[in-house]
N, C-alpha and C positions, 0 to 999 in steps of 0.2 A: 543436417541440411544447412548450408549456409549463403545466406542474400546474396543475389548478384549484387555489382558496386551501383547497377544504376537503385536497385529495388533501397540499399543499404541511404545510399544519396536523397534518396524521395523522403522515405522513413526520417531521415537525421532532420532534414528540412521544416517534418511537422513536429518536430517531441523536441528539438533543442531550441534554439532561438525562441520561440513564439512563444513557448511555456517561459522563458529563463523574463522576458517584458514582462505577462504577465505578472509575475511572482514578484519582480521588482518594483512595477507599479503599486502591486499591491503595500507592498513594504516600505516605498516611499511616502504612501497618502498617511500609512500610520505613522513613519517617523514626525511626518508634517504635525499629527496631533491630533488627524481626525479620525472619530472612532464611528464604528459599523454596530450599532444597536445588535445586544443578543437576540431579540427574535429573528433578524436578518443572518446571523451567523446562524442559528439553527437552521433556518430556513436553506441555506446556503447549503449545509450537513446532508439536511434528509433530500435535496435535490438528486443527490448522487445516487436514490432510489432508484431513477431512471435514466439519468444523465452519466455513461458510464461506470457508475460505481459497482450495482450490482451487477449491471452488463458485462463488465470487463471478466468478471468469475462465471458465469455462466454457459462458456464455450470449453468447460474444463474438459464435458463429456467428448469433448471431438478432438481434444490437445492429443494428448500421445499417439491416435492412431494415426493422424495426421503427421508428426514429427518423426513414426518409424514408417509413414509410408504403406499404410495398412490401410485396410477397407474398413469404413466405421459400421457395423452393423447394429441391428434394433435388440441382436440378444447381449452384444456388447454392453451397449450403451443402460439396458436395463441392468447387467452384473453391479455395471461401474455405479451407478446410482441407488442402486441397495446399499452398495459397500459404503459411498458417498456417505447417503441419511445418515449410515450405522455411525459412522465418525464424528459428523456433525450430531446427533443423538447422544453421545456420551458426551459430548462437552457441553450441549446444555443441561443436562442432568447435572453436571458437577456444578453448574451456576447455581441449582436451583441446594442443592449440598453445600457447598462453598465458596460463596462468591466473593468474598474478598480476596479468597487464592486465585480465580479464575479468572477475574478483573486483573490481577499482577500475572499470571498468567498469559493472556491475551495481550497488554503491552510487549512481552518479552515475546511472544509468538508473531505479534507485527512487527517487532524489531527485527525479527530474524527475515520475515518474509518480502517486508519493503526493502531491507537490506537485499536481499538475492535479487529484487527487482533491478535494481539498480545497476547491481552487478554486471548483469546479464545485462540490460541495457547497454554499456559500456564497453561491453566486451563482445557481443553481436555486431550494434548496431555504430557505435563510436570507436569500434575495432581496437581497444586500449590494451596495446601491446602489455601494458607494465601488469595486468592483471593476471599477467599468465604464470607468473611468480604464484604459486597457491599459500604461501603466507598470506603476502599481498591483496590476492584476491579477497581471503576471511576478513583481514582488516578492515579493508575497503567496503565488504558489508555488515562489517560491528558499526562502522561509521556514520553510513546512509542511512542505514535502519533507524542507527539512535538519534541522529538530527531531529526525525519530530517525535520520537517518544520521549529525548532526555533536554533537549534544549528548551521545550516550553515550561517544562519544569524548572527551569533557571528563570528562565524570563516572564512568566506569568503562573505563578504557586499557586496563586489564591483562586484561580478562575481552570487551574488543574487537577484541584484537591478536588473542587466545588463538581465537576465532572466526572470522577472518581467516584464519591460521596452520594451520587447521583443515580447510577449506574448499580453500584451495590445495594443503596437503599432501595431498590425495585425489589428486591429479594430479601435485604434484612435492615428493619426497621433502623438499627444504630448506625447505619450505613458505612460501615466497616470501621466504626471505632477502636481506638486501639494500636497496633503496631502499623497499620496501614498510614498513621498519620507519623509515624517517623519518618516518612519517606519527606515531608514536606517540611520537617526540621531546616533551620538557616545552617547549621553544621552539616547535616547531610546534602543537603543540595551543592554548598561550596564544594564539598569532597566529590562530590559527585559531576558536578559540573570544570574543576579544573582536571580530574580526570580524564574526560569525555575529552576538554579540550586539548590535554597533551596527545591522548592518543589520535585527534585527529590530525592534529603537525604532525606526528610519530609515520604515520601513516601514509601520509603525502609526500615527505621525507624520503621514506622507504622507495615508492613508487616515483618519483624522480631520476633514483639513483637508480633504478632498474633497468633502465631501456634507454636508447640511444633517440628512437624516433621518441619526441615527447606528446606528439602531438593531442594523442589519447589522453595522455595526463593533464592536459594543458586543458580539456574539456573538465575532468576529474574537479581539476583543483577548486575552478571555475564554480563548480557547479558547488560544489561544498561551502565555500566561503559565500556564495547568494544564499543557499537553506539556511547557515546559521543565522546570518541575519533577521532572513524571511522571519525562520521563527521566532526568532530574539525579540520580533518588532510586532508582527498582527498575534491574536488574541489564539488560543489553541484550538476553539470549536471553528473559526473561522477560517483560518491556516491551514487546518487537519482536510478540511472541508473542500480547499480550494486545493491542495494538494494530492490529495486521493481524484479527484478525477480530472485534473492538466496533466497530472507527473503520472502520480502509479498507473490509473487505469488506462492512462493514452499508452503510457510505454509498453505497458503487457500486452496491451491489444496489437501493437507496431510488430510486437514480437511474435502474435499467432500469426501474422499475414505472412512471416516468412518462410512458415511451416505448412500452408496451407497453398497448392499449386495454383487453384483458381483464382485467390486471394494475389497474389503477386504478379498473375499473368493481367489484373484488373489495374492493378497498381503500375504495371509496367507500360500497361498503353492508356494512362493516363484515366482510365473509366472511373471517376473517382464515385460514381452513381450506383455503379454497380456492386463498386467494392461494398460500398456502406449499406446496398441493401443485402448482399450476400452474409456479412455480420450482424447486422438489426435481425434476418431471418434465424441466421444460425442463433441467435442469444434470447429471443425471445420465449420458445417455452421454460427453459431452464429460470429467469428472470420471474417469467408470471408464476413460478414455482415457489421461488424465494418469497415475491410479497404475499401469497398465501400464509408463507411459513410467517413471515413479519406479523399479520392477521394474527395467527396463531400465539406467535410469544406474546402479542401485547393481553391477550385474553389467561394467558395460564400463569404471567408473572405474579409471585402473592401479592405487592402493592403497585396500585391501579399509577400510572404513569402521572397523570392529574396537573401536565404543565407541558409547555413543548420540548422543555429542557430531559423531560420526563419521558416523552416518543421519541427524543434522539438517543436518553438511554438502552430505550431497548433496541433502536436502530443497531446501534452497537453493541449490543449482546448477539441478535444476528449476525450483523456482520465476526463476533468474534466466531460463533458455531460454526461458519460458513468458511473463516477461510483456514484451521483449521487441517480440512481435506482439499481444499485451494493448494496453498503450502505443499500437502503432498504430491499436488497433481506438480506442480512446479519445480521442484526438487528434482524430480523422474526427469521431467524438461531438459533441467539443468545438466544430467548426465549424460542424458542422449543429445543433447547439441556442445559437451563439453567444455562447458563451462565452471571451472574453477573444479 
């Protein structure tokens, strides 16, 4: 199913510009040299509890039958959410097995997923001809993906590692000492970051030469050369924090309304009241489900969280069990609206 050009117009209107201020403003106050206290950066993190973050995943149960145009029924949605748990259920298991693989894990599983986000953004909703090249496309989300998992790592180690360290420490005392700390080596990071950064010219390159209209790339290029900075410049809990629910969870949510008939006919005559209670309704049980589960991880982790920095790691052990089968509801997405 693809947006009409006005629904596509409205859509571009809220997720491009006003997010791209944002991000900037943000990046400018830090270049200036002022800095946002870490309890405010966490603070910032755990808001996305209910401001979008977990919101944005919690209409996975209505995505596909929506996108093929099916009735959502009560014995569906019960299948989809045993099968859900089961997913989400083996990846916290392996946390509480092995978390420092499951922590390296879960960056590379958000690589992959914010990367498709993106994707699909741009190729929906900024109609980016050059993504139709399916090289191009994968690139394009090795790219987006790795801007916040691999550029804070170049520009903020030590407050990367400490979040890292953090997060595994919930589960094992040494908090992943060991091989996990080669990742924060000055040798690996440089290899690792002029890497990142060839393959993002590589890639941009590529998608220039692609297509004749540029216009989608001209959005593309845009948008990459803000994140690196972004990242390069505010702090990774703060960044990650502000980016997860301006960028990812607006744009995926942009992206169920075009799949969803009510959703657009709301959007089309301007009902913007409607729209937003049609969503709040749709996301809410799934939502009070999750902070249950959040309840839950903070009670069964073996060491007791005992700091903020400490409820934001397990925020993020949720969020990694959670998306997971997120990911896979997205994927399915991706194939049924053809993208890449």
């Amino acid at each position: 199913m693809a947006p009409t050009d006005d629904a596509r117009g409205r859509l571009a209107a809220a997720t491009f510009r006003p997010v791209w201020i944002v991000l900037a403003a943000v990046a400018a106050i830090h270049v200036l040299g002022i800095r946002v206290p870490r309890p405010i950066q966490y603070a910032v993190l755990l808001s996305t509890v209910l401001v979008l973050g977990l919101p944005h995943g919690a209409l996975d149960h209505l995505t596909l039958p929506r996108a093929r145009d099916r009735a959502v029924t009560l014995r569906g949605v019960a299948v989809f959410s045993v099968a859900y748990l089961a997913v989400a259920g083996a990846y916290g298991l392996a946390w509480l097995l092995a978390p420092t693989a499951s922590f390296v894990g879960f960056v590379l599983l958000t690589w992959f997923h914010w990367g498709q986000g993106d994707r699909a953004h741009l190729a929906v909703i900024a109609d980016a001809s050059h993504l139709d090249d399916r090289l191009i496309g994968w690139l394009t989300l090795l790219v987006r993906g790795g801007l916040p998992m691999m550029v804070p790592l170049i520009g903020f180690p030590d407050a990367y590692e400490s979040v890292a360290r953090t997060v595994v420490g919930l589960f094992d005392p040494a908090g992943g000492a060991g091989w996990l700390g080669l990742l924060f080596e000055p040798t690996t990071r440089l290899a690792l970051g002029l890497g990142f950064a060839l393959l993002t010219l590589a890639t941009l390159a590529l998608g220039y030469r692609a297509v004749d209209d540029r216009r989608g790339w001209q959005v593309d290029a845009l948008e990459t050369a803000l994140l690196w900075v972004f990242f390069l410049t505010v702090p990774p809990v703060l960044a990650v924090g502000i980016y997860f629910v301006v960028w990812h969870s607006l744009r995926h949510l942009a992206r169920l309304i075009t799949v969803d008939d009510v959703a657009t006919t709301a959007l089309a005559r301007g009902a913007t009241d409607r729209l937003l209670a049609r969503v709040g309704r749709d996301a809410l049980p799934m939502t009070a489900g999750a902070l249950v589960l959040f309840g839950a991880l903070a009670v069964v982790v073996p060491n007791e969280p005992g700091s903020l920095a400490g409820v934001g790691g397990v925020y993020l052990v949720l969020l990694a069990v959670l998306t997971l089968p997120h990911a896979g509801v997205v994927t399915a997405l991706d194939r049924i609206q053809g993208v890449s």
